[in-house]
SEMI-639780 format. One line per field, with one value per residue (C-alpha): residue number from 1; x, y, z. Coordinates in pm, 1 decimal. Each point is the difference from the previous one (the first is absolute). Layout:
BEGIN
pos = NUM	...
X = X	...
Y = Y	...
Z = Z	...
END
This chain:
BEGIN
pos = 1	2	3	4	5	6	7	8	9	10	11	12	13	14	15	16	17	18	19	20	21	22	23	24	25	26	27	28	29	30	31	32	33	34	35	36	37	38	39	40	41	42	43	44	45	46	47	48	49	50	51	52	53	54	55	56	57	58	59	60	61	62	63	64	65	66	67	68	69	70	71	72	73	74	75	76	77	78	79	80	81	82	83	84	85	86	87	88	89	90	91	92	93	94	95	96	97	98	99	100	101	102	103	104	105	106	107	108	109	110	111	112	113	114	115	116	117	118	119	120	121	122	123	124	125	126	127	128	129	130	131	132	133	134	135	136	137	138	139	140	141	142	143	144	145	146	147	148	149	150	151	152	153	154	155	156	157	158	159	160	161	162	163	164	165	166	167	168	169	170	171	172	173	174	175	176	177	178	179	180	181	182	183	184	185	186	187	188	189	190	191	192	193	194	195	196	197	198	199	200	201	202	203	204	205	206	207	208	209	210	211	212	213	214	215	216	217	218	219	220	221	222	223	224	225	226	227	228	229	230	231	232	233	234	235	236	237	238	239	240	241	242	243	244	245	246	247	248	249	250	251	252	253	254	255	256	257	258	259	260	261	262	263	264	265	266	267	268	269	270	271	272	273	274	275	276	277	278	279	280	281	282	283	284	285	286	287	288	289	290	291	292	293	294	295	296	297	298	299	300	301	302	303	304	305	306	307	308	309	310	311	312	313	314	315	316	317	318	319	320	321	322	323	324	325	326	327	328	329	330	331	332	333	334	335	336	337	338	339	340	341	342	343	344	345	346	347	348	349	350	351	352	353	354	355	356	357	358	359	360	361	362	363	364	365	366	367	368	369	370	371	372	373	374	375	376	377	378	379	380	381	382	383	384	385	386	387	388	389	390	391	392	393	394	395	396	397	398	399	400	401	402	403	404	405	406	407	408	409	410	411	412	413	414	415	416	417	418	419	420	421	422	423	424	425	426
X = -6126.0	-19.1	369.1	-113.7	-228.7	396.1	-28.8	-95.1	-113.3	-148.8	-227.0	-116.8	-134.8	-103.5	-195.7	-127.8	-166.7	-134.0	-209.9	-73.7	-123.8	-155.0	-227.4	6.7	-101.6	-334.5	-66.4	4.0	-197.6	-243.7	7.5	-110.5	-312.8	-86.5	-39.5	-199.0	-236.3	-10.5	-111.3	-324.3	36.7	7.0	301.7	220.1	218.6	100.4	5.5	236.6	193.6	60.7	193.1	305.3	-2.7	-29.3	316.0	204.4	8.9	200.6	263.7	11.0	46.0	248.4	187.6	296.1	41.3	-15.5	245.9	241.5	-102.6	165.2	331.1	-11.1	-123.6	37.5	-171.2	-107.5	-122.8	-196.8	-183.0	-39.5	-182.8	-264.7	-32.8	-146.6	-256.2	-123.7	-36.3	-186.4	-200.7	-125.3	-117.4	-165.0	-198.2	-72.2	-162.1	-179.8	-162.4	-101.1	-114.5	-277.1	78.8	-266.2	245.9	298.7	172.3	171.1	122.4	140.9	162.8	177.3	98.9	188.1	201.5	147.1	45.6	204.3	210.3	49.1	133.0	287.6	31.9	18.6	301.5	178.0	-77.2	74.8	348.5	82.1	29.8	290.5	182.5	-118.8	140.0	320.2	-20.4	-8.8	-296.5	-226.0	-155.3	-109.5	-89.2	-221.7	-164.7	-45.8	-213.9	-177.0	-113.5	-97.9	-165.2	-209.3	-37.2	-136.1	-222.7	-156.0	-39.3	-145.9	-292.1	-77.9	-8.5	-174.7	-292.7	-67.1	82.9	-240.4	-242.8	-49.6	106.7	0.9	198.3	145.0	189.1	173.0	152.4	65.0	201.3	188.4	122.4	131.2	218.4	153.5	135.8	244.3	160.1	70.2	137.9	209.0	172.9	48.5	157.0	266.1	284.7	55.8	203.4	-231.4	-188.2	303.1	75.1	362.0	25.7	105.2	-141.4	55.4	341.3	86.2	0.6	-61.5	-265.9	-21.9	37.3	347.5	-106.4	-273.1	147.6	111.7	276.1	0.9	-385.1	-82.9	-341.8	-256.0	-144.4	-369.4	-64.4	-169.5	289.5	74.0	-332.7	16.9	418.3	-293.2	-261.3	283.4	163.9	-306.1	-77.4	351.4	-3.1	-198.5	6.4	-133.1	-243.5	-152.4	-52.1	-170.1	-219.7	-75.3	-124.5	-227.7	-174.4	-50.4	-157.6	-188.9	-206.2	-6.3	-181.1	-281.8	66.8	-162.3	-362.1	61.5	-306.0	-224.5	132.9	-40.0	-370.7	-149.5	139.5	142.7	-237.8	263.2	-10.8	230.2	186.7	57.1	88.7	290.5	110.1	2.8	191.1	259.0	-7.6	296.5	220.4	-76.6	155.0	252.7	87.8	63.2	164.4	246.6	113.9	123.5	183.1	226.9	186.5	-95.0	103.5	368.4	-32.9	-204.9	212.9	-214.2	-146.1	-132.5	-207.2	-133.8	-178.3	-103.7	-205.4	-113.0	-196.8	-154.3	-131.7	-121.6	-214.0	-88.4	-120.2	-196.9	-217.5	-54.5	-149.4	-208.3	-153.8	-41.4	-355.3	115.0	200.6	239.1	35.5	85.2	208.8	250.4	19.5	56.2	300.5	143.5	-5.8	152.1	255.3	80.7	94.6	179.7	233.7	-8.9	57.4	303.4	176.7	-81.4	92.4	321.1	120.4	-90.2	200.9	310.2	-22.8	-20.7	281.2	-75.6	-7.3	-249.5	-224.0	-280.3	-28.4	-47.0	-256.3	-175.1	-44.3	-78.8	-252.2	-206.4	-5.1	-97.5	-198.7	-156.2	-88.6	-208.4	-176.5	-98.1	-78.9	-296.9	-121.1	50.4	-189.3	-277.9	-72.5	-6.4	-222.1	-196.6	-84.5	67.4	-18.6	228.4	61.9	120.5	193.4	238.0	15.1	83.8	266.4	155.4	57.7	90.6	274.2	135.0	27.8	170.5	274.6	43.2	33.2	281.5	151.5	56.3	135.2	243.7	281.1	148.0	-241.5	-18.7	353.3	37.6	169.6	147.0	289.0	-124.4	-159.3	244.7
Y = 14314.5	-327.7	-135.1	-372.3	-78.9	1.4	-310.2	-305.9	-216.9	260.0	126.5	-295.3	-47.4	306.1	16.6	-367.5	60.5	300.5	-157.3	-299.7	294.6	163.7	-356.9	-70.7	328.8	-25.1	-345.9	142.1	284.3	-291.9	-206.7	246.6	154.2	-395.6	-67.9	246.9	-128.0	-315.4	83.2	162.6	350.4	-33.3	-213.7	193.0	177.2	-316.7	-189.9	223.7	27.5	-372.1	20.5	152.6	-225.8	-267.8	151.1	34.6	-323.5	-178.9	302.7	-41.2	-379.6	-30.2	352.7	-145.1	-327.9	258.2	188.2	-224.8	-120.7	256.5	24.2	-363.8	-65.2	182.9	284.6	5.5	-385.0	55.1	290.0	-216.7	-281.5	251.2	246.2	-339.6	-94.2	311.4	36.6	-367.0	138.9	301.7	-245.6	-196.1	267.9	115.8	-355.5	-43.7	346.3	-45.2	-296.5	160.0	90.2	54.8	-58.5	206.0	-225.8	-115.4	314.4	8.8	-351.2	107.3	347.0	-192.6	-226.2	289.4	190.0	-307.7	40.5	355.9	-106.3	-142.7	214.4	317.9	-46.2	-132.5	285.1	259.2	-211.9	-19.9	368.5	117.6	-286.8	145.3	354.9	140.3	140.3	377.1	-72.9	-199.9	340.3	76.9	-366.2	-12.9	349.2	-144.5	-296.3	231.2	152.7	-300.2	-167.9	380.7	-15.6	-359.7	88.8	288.2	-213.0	-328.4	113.1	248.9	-262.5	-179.1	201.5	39.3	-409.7	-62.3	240.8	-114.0	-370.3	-142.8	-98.0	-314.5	188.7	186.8	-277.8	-154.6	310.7	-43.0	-334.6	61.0	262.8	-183.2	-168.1	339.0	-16.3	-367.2	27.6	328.6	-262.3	-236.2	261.9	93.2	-147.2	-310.9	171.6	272.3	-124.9	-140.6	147.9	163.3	70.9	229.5	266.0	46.0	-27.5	-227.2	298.3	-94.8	236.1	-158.4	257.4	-81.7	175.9	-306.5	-275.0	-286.7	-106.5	-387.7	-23.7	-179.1	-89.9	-66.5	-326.3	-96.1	-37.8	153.3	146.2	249.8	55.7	173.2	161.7	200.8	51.6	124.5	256.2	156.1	39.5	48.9	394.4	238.9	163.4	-271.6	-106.7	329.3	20.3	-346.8	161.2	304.4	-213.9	-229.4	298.5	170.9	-207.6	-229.1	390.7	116.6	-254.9	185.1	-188.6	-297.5	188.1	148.9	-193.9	145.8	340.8	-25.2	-186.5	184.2	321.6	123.8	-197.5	-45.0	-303.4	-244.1	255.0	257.6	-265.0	-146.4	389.3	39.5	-344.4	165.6	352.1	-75.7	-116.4	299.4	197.5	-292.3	65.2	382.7	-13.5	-306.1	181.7	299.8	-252.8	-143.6	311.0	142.4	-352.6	79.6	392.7	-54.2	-62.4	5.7	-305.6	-116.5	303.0	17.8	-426.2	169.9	291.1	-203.4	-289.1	275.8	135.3	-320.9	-34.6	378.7	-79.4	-265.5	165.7	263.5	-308.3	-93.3	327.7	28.4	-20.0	84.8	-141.2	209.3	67.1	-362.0	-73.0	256.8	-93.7	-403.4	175.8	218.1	-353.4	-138.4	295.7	-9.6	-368.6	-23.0	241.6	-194.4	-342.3	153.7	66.8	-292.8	-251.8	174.1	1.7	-338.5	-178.3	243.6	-80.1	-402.5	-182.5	-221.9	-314.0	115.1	150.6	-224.5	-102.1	396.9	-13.7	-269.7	119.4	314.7	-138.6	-67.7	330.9	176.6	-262.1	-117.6	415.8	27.1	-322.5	3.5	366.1	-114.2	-230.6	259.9	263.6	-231.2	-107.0	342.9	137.5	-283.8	135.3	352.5	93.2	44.3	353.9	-56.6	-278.8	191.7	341.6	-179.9	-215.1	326.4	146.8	-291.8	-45.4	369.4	-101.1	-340.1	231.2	258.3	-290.8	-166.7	307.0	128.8	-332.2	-103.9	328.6	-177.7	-9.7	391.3	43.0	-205.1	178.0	-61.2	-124.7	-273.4	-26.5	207.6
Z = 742.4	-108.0	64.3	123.4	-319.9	-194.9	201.8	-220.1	255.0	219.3	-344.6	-57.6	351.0	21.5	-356.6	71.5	372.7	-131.0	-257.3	357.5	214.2	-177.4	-69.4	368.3	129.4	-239.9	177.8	307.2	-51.8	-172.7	303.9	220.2	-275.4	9.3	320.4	65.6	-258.0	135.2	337.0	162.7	45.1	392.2	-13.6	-280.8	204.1	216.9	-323.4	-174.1	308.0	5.5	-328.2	191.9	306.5	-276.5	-160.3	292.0	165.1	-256.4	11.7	415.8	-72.2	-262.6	60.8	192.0	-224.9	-327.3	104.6	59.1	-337.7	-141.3	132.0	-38.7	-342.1	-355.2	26.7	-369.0	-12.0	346.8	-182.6	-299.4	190.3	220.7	-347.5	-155.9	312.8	8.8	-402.1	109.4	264.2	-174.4	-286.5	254.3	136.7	-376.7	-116.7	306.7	-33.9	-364.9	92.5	277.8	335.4	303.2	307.1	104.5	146.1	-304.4	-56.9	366.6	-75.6	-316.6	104.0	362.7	-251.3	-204.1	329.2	92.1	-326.6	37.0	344.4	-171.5	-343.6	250.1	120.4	-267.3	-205.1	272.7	87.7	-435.1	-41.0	150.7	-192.9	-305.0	23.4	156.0	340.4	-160.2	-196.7	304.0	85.3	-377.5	-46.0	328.7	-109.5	-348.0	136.5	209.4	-353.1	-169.5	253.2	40.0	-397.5	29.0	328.8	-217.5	-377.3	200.5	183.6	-258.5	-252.8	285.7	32.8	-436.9	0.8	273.4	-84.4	-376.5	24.0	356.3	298.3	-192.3	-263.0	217.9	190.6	-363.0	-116.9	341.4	-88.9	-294.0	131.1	158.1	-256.7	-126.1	361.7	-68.7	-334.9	150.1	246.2	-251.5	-207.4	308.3	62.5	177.5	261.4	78.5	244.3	238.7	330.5	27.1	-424.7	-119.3	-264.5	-353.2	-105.6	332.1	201.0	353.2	93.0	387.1	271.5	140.4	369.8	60.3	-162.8	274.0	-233.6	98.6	66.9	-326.3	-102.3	262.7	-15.2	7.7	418.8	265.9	154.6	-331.3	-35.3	414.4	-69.6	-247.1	265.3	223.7	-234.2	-58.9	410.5	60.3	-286.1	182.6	-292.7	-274.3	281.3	52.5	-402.0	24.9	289.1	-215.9	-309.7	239.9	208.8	-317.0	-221.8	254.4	172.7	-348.1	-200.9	-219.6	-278.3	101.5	75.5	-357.3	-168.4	280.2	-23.7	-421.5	43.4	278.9	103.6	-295.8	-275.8	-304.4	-74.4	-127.9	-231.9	229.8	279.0	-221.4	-15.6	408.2	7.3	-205.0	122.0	268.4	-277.9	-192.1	272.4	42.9	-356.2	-7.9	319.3	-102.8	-281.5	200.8	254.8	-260.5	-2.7	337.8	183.2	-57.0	88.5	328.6	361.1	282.6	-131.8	348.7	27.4	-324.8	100.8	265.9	-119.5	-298.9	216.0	188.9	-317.8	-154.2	313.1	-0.9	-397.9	133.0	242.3	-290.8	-190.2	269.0	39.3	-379.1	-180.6	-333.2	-290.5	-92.5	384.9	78.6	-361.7	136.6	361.7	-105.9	-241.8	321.0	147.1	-275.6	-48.5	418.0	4.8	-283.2	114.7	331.0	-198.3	-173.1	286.2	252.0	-278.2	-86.4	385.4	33.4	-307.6	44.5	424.6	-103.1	-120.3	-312.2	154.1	233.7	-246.6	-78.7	397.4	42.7	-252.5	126.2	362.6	-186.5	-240.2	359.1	98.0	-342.2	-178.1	379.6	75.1	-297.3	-26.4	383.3	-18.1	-271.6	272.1	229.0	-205.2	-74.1	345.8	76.6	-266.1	27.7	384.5	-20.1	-377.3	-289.5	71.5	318.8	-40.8	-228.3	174.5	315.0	-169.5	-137.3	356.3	125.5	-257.6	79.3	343.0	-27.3	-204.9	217.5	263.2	-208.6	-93.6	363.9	144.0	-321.5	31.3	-312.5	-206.8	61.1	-91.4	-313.6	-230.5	-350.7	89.4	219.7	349.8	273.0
END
């Protein structure tokens, strides 16, 4: 069950950006409980969803240029460098909090410039793992960081809601910065050669795909015109494209998260405890569910099929949560959500890094990183604006049958996504 952790590199990574995430998703679920303290109640839902149009226009800016950053660069130095801004960042926004806040804007400001670092630390991460693990072992490796990124998404805004509820916003963007200091001693403790395109794993094995490699490609250099031979792979794979498509419709219809604070102030009335237990409540699912899918990734062929059904259910779960006026009610349909996409996030990562060749990886990612970092950031704006004219509850239950019909959409015009198997697209 747990065949890449034998991995020395890939535990370390993986033990290190568990400790990160788990800081990071506590931030964010502290951005979003600040803003809406720092704002008139008329203009909360606007104001909270300005944090993810805030977020996503560094990641449309710098996608392209970070991708090619990391089939350019050493992967593991590249995350080096944007794990220390955004330890820096997250201090920033600590000592400026402690020190007394009244405008949100600084908090907009500081949470742009670690989007722009994540821009480059996404792909370089996504790119570094299949150079850490043999090709066997990508599937367990991919389902084994869809576990501890779940653990982390459930421990983080937990915490988040007991450290903001007893001590204050400021602490919880303190803890976050030191976590990121275990992810930066965890690179520092891999080896040197870890974080190279075209490596090999442990042992020297060469754990490149042989189908995709170009043989005499080499390394891309640092231009315009790799960053578009990227751009045009992506548009080029019906299939990756239509997993790109999935991710984007998805997450920007289905954005409840962002209207979270209203739902925990106002309609439900729990406070800051119970609201760091809804923030967490789709990892909770995310967690149960990732722990069948490291065995059940290998055992299931219709792959294709089983995206499919598991996007409409994420937006299914969130219509249920629009609906919902009670706790318990709305703690289990954030989980299905949780539960549905992780199964969906299993499956469109692993077609995407096995359908990529390895010097192609991080440009992939990088286009990616636009579609599933851009869907959810500009779905908050989208939800806000919406609630802010129509009303939280029907910003979300429209977003959920909107996001069951941009799948069915996809699903019915991409015959190869349908007929992914385990083998490999027909």
């Amino acid at each position: 069950m747990f065949a890449a952790l034998r991995h020395r590199n890939f535990r370390l990574l993986w033990l290190g950006l568990l400790v990160s995430f788990s800081g990071s998703l506590m931030q964010n679920a502290a951005i979003l409980w600040h803003v809406s303290l720092l704002v008139p109640d008329d203009r909360r839902a606007l104001a909270l969803g300005m944090v993810g149009l805030v977020r996503v226009v560094p990641v449309v800016v710098f996608s392209m240029l970070s991708g090619v950053a990391a089939d350019v660069y050493d992967r593991r130095r590249l995350m080096l460098v944007t794990q220390t801004l955004m330890a820096i960042f997250a201090a920033a926004l600590a000592a400026i909090t402690w020190r007394g806040l009244h405008s949100v804007w600084p908090v907009y400001a500081i949470s742009a410039a670690s989007a722009a670092a994540g821009a480059f630390d996404l792909p370089a991460r996504q790119a570094l793992t299949p150079n850490l693990v043999p090709r066997e072992d990508l599937p367990n490796a991919l389902t084994l960081n869809t576990i501890m990124f779940q653990v982390a998404a459930v421990t983080g805004p937990a915490a988040g809601g007991i450290v903001i509820g007893q001590f204050g916003v400021a602490w919880a963007y303190a803890i976050n910065a030191v976590s990121f200091l275990v992810v930066i001693v965890a690179l520092l403790l891999m080896s040197a050669s870890a974080g190279q395109t075209h490596r090999a794993g442990e042992g020297g094995r060469d754990v490149r795909d042989e189908r995709h490699e170009p043989g005499a490609s080499g390394k891309a250099a640092f231009t315009w015109h790799a960053a578009m031979e990227g751009l045009r792979f992506v548009f080029r794979a019906p299939l990756i494209r239509s997993t790109m498509l999935l991710d984007f419709f998805a997450t920007f219809f289905s954005s409840a998260m962002a209207l979270l604070p209203i739902y925990a102030q106002d309609i439900l009335g729990v406070g800051a405890h119970g609201y760091g237990w809804l923030y967490a409540a789709p990892a909770v699912g995310a967690m149960l569910t990732s722990a069948a899918m490291v065995r059940a990734v290998d055992w299931i062929d219709r792959r294709g099929d089983w995206l499919i059904v598991a996007v409409v259910g994420y937006g299914v779960a969130t219509v249920g949560f629009g609906l919902s006026r009670s706790f318990w009610l709305s703690f289990f349909f954030l989980a299905m959500t949780g539960a549905t996409d992780t199964v969906s996030m299993v499956f469109r990562n692993l077609i995407r890094l096995l359908e990529t060749p390895d010097h192609l990886r991080g440009r992939m990612v990088g286009v990616n990183m636009v579609f599933f970092m851009g869907g959810p950031q500009l779905g908050e704006l989208e939800a806000g604006l919406v609630a802010q004219w129509l009303g939280p509850v029907v910003s979300v239950v429209t977003g959920g049958v909107a996001c069951v019909a941009a799948t069915i959409w996809i699903a019915a015009t991409t015959p190869a996504l349908r007929g992914y198997r385990r083998v490999g697209a027909p």
